[in-house]
GUBA-628925 format. One line per field, with one value per residue (C-alpha): residue number from 1; x, y, z. Coordinates in steps of 0.05 Angstrom, whole numbers. Example, Ala and Ser with C-alpha at 12.3 -4.5 7.8 and 13.67 -1.06 7.14 Angstrom:
2
i	1,2
x	246,273
y	-90,-21
z	156,143
// end
This chain:
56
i	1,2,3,4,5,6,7,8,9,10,11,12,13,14,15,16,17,18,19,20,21,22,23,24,25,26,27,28,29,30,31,32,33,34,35,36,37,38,39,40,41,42,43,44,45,46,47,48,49,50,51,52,53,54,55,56
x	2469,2511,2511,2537,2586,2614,2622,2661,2703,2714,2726,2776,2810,2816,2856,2900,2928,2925,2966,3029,3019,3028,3082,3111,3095,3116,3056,3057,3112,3126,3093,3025,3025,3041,2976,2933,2942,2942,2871,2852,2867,2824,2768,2771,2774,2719,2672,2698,2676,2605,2591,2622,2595,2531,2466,2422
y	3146,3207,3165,3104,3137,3176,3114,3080,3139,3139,3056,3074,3136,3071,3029,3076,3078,3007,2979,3030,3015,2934,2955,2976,2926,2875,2845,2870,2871,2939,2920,2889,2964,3000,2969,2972,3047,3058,3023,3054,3122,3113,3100,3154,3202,3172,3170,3234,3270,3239,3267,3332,3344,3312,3350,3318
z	2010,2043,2106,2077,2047,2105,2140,2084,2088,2160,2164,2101,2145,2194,2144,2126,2195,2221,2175,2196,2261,2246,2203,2265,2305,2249,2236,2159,2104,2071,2008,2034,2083,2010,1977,2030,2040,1961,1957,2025,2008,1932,1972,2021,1968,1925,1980,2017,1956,1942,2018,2013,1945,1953,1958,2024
// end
C-alpha cells in the first residue's frame, strides 16, 4: 500500500508541473492549468501523507 501510494504521489508531483510548462508553451488555457494543479496538488498531499505517516 505505501508503495502505491508513493508512486501516486510522485506521478501527481509530475502533474503539477507539466501543465505550467504547456501553459507556457500554449498548449493549455489558464483555467484548465488552474484545475489540474488544484486536483493534482489534493492528491499529492493525500497520498504524501498515507506514506509518510504510514507504519511499513
Amino acid at each position: 500500500m505505501i508503495l502505491v501510494a508513493k508512486l501516486i504521489s510522485w506521478i501527481s508531483l509530475v502533474a503539477l508541473i507539466a501543465p505550467a510548462i504547456l501553459f507556457l508553451m500554449g498548449r493549455m488555457e489558464l483555467d484548465q492549468v488552474k484545475m489540474v494543479m488544484l486536483i493534482s496538488t489534493v492528491v499529492w498531499f493525500v497520498t504524501a501523507a498515507m506514506w509518510m505517516w504510514g507504519k511499513e
